[in-house]
C-alpha positions in Angstrom: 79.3 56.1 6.9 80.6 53.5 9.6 79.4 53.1 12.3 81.4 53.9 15.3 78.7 54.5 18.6 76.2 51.9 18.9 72.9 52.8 20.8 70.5 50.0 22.0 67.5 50.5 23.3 65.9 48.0 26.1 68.5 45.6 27.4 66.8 42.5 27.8 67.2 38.8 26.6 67.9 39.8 23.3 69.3 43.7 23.4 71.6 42.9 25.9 73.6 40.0 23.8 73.1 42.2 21.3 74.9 45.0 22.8 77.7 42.7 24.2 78.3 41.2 20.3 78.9 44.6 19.1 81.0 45.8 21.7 82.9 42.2 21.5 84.0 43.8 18.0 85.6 47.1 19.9 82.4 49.1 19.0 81.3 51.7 21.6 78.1 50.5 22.6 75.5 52.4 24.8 73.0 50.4 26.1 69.7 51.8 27.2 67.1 50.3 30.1 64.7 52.2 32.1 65.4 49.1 35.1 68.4 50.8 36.7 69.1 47.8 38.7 69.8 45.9 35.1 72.0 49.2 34.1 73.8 48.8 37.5 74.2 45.5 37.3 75.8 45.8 33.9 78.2 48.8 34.8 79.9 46.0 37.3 80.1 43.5 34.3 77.5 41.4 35.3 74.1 40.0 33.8 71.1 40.5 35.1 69.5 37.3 32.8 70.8 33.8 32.5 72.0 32.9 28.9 75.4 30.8 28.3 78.7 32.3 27.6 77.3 35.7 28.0 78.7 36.7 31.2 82.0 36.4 29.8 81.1 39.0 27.0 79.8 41.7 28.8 82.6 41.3 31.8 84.9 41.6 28.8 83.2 44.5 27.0 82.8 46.3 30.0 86.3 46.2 31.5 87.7 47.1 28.2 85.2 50.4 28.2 83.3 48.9 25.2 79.9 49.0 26.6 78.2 51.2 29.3 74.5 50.8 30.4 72.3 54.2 31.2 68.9 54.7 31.6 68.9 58.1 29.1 70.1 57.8 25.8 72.8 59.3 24.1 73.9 60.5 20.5 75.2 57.7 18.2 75.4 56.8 14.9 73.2 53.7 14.9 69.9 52.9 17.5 68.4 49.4 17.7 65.4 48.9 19.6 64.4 46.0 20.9 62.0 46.7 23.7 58.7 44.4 24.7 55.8 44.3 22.3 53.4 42.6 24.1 49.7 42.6 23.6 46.8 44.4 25.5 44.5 42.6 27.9 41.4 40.8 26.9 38.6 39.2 28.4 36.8 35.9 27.0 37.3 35.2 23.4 38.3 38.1 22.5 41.6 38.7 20.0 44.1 40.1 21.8 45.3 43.3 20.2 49.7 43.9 20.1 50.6 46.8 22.8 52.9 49.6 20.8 53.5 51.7 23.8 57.0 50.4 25.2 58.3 50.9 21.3 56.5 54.6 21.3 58.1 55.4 24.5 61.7 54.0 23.2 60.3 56.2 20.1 60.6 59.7 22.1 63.7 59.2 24.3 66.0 58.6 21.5 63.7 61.2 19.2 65.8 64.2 21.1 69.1 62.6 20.6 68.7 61.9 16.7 71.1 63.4 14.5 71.3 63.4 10.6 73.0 60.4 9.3 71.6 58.3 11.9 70.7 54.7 11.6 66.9 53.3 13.4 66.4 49.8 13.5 63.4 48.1 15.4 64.3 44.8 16.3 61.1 44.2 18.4 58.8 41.6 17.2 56.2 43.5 15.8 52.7 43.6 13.9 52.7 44.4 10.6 53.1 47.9 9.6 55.0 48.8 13.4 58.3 50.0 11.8 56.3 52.5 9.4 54.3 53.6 12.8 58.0 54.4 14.2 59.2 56.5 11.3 55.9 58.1 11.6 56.3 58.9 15.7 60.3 60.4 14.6 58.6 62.4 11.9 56.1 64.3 14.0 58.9 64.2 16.7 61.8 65.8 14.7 60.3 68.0 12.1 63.7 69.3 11.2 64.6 65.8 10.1 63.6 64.2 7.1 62.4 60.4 7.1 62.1 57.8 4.6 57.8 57.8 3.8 58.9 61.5 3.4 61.7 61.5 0.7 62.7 58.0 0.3 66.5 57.3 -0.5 67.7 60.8 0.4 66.3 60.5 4.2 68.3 62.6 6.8 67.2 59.4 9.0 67.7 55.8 8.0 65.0 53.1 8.9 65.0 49.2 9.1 63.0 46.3 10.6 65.3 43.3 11.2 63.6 40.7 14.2 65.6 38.7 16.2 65.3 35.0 15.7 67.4 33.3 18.5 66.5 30.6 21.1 67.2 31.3 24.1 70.1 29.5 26.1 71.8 29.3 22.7 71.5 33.4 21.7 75.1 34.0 21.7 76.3 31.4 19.1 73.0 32.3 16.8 73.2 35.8 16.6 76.5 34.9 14.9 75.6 32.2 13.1 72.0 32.4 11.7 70.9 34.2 8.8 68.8 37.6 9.1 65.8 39.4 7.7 66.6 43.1 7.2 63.7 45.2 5.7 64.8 48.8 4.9 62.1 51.2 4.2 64.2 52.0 1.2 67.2 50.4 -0.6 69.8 53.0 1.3 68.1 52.0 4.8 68.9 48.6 3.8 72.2 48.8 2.3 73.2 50.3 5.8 71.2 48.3 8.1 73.4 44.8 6.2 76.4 47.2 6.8 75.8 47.6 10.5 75.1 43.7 11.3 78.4 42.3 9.3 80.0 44.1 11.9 79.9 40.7 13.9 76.6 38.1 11.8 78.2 35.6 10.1 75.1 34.4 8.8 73.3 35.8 5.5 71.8 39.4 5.8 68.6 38.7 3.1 67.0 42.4 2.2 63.6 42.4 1.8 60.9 45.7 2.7 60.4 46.4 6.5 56.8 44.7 6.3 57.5 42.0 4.7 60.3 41.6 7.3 57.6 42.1 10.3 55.6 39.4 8.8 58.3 37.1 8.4 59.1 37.2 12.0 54.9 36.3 12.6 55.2 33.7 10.1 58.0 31.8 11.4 56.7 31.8 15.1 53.1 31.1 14.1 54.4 28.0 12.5 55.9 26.8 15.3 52.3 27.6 17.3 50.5 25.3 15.0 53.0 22.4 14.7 52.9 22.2 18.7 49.0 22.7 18.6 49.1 19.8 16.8 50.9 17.9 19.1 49.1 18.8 22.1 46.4 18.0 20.6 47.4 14.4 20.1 48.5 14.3 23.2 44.9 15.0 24.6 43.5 12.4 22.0 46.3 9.8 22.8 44.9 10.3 27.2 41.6 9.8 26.2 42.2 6.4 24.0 44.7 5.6 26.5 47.6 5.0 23.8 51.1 6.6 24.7 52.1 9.8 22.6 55.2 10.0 22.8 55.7 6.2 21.2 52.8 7.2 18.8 55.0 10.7 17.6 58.5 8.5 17.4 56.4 5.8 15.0 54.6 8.4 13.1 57.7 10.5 12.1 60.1 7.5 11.3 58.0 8.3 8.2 60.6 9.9 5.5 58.3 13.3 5.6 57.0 13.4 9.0 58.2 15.1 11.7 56.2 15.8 14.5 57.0 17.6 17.5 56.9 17.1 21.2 53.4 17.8 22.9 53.9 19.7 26.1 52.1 21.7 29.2 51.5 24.9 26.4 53.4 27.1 24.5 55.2 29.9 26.5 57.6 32.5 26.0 57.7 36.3 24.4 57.7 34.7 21.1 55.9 32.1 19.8 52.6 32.4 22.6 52.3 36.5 21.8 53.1 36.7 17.9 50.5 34.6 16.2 47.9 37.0 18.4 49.6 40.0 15.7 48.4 38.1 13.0 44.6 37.2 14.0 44.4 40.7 15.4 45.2 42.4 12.0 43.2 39.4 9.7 40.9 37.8 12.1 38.6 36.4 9.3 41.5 34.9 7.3 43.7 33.4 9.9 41.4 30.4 11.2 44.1 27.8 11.4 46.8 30.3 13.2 43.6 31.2 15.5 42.8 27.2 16.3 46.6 27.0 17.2 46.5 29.7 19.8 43.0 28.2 21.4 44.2 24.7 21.7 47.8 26.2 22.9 46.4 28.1 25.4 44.1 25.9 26.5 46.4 23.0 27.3 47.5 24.4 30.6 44.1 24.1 32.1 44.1 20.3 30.8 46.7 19.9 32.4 45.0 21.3 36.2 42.3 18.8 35.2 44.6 15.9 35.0 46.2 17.0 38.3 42.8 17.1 40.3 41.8 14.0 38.6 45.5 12.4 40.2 44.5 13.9 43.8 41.1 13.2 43.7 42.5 9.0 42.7 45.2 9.1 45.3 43.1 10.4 48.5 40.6 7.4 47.1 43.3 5.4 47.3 44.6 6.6 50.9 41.8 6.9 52.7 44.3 8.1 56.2 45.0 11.0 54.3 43.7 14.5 54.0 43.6 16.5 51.0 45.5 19.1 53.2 48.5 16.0 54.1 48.7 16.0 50.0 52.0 17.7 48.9 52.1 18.0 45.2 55.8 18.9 43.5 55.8 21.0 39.8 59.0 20.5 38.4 59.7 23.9 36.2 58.6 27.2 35.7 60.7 28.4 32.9 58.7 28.9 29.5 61.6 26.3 28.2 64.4 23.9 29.4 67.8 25.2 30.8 66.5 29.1 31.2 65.1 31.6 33.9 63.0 32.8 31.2 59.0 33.2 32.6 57.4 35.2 30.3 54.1 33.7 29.2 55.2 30.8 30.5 52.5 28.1 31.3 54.3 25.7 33.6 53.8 29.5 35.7 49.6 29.6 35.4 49.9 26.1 35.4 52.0 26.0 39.3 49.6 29.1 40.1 46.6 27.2 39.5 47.3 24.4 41.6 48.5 26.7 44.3 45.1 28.4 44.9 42.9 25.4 44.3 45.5 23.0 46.5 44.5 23.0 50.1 47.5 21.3 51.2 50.9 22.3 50.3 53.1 22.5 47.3 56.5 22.5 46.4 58.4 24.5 43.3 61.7 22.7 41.5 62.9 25.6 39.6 66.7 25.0 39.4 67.3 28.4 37.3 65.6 30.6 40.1 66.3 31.7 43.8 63.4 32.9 45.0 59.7 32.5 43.7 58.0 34.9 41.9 55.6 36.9 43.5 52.3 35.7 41.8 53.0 31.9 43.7 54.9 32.9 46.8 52.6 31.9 49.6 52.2 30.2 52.4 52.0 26.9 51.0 54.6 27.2 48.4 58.5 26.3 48.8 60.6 26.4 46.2 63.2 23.4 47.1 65.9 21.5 45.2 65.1 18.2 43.4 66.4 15.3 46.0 63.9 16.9 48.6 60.6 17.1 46.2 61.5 13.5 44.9 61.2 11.9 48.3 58.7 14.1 49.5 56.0 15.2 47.5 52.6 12.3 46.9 52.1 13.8 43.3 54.9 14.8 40.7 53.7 17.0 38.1 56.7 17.4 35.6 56.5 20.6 33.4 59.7 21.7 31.9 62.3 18.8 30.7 65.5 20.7 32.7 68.5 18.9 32.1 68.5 18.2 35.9 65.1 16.2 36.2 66.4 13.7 33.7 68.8 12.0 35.7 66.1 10.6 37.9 63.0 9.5 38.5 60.4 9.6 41.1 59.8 5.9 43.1 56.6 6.9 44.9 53.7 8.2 44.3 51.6 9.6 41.2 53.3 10.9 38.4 52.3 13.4 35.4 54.8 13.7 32.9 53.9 16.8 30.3 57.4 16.4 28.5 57.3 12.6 28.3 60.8 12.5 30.2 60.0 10.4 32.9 
């Protein structure tokens, strides 16, 4: 059965390209949101998100009737969902726990649409076991369906995990390119889930079983969280022996079989600060180095507010006619990572809103990506300017995300703190 109607569900950084990719290949796409400003916004032929080159697509795919955002779904042959999976709040040292409810509630609206033939894919990143959940929900949702834990190949309704693995600002040219993990919950569900994405991935389709696929997606970002943990941790041993970092990484990994990353101000985004938490939550006992990762991760930001009220506490010594009110300290970037608008999770964000609220004086926001300030650090004190205006004004530069912008120049005055090493 081909697949002719398209249904995705959640039209974020990653269902939206998604959408646009298979509409780019004269597919009928539906695209799904419950933010009817975003489905709005799309219906013009316009993006709601910045990510290169995708503008063009979904202007194109729009204007040729390809792709159409609503906030209900519709029938179609195939539904990806790729909705938040965040996880639940937590006090202390507790383990965060992963928050199912936005794929549930994707779950029921499509559940009255479903027909038999029908394709499911979850594309959220997800705790292990997630896209069995799913088929569960459908089950008790359309009795008069059959489902793969129920009959296996000879399902009414077909269901896959296959995660995204894109970075963003470069999501357009790697949902092509890159290879993908597709785990069926049988071999048909599989066998049609490869079907559906050679409709525009050039990359290899590799079958393996849905949890297997889940874990995959875990594995790959919770490598990430400890190769950075290790380098912010370096970078916190390299301050306190007073030995440069980021000449200590470029020695170290001119080794043949080194390669060390870049420390930084944390580890942001809806990837690789959220997913480790899915593995520690599921295997607390056995997943001590993933766990260390996430403490030293998460911890960095607050290093970095020491090191700022270290800087302001050393430049008020060292003018004596100032105030701590006459201070104004600049934080260059919010974005979780370089060249986006992206702030989810980010920690150049906590990091900005910490200073804010312990700052008496004012502060000043470079976010070149951004128009207006979020609402958890627009206050009295805070102005989001351009670059030029904090360079010459602000006493203390506090660089945080390596934008393509701040590496033209430096600051010439005052007190600098460089998380990216840029400067």
């Amino acid at each position: 059965m081909s697949f002719e109607t398209i249904s995705v569900i959640g039209l974020g950084y990653i269902g939206l390209p998604t959408a646009a990719m298979f509409a780019s290949r004269k597919k009928t796409v539906v695209g799904v949101d419950v933010n009817q400003h975003a489905v709005d916004t799309i219906n013009q032929g316009k993006i709601h998100i910045v990510e290169p080159d995708l503008d063009m697509i979904v202007h194109a795919a729009v204007t040729e009737g390809y792709l159409k955002a609503v906030t209900k779904p519709e029938a179609a042959d195939a539904f990806l969902i790729a909705v938040p999976t965040p996880f639940k709040p937590c006090t202390g040292d507790a383990i965060p726990e992963p928050d199912l409810s936005y794929i549930e509630a994707a779950t029921k609206a499509i559940a009255p649409v479903l027909e038999k033939g029908n394709l499911v894919i979850l594309e959220s990143t997800s705790p292990v076991g997630a896209t069995e959940q799913m088929a569960e929900w459908l089950a008790m949702l359309r009795p008069d369906l059959s489902f793969p834990q129920q009959v296996g190949e000879k399902a009414d309704i077909n269901i896959a995990h296959c995660p995204e693995r894109v970075l963003p600002g470069h999501v357009v040219r790697e949902l092509v390119d890159n290879d993908r993990v597709i785990g069926g919950m049988s071999v048909r569900c599989s066998e049609r889930s490869v079907e559906l994405y050679k409709t525009f991935v050039l990359g290899e389709c590799v079958v393996t079983n849905a949890r297997t696929a889940e874990m995959a997606k875990l594995t790959e970002n919770s490598s990430r969280d400890v190769q950075i943990a290790f380098a912010n941790e370096l970078s916190i041993i390299c301050d306190k022996l007073s030995i440069n970092v980021w000449e200590l990484i470029a020695l170290a990994n001119r080794h043949p079989r080194v390669n060390i990353l870049q420390p930084g101000p944390g580890v942001g985004g809806h990837c690789i600060a959220v997913d480790p938490w899915f593995i520690v939550s599921k295997t607390p006992e056995e997943a001590r180095i993933i766990h260390t990762a996430r403490k030293v991760n998460d911890g960095k930001p607050e290093w970095v507010v020491n090191k700022v009220k270290i800087a302001l506490a050393d430049f008020l010594v060292s003018n004596p006619d100032k105030k701590s009110t006459e201070v104004v300290i600049a934080c260059y970037g919010l974005s979780f990572k370089p060249d986006i608008d992206d702030l989810r999770e980010s920690p150049s964000l906590d990091i900005a809103k910490e200073i804010i609220g312990s700052h008496s004086g004012n502060v000043i926001v470079v976010e070149p990506n951004i128009k207006t300030l979020p609402g958890t650090i627009n206050k009295n004190n805070v102005k989001l300017v351009d670059f030029e205006s904090a360079l010459s004004s602000a006493d203390i530069h506090l660089m945080l995300v390596d934008h393509k912008e701040f590496k033209l120049k430096k600051p010439t005055s005052g007190t600098i703190i460089d998380t990216k090493g840029i400067w």
